[in-house]
Phi, psi and omega in degrees: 000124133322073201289350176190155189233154187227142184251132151273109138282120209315136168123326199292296173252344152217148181287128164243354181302335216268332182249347135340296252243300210306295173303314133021273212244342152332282167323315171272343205285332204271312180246047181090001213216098167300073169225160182291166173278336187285297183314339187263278160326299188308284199326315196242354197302131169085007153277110164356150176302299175298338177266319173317308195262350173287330187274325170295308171309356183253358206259337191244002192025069154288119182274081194211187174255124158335297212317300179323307158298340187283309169328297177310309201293328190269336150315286173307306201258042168257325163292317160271061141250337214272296197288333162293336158281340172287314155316306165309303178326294204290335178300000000 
């Protein structure tokens, strides 16, 4: 039974923007596009995923599908999640 439930909002129990910016910048580095995560983070923070990558494809005329990137994207950020998911485990 489930006696409580805990809301993250970032920052409270894992910082997770750092880990956004990481898969990110994973993603576009796949299509040619050099950029940091703190430039990703300043820039991009509190934007969709999906706007992310449409405003880089359009600033770099990436001929490609979002989808496509969103795919990638979700990959790279199930790999920077296994520690913090391994923390909730122990939680």
């Amino acid at each position: 039974m489930i006696k409580a439930v805990i809301f993250d909002m970032d920052g409270v129990i894992s910082n997770t923007e750092q880990l956004h910016a990481k898969s990110n910048q994973q993603v576009l580095r796949s299509y040619g596009i050099k950029v940091s995560r703190t430039f990703l983070s300043d820039n991009y923070a509190g934007m969709s995923t999906k706007e992310l990558f449409q405003d880089f494809f359009r600033r770099y005329k990436i001929n490609k599908r979002v989808s496509e990137a969103m795919a990638k994207n979700g990959a790279s950020w199930l790999k920077c999640l296994i520690g913090v998911l391994r923390l909730y485990r122990v939680l």
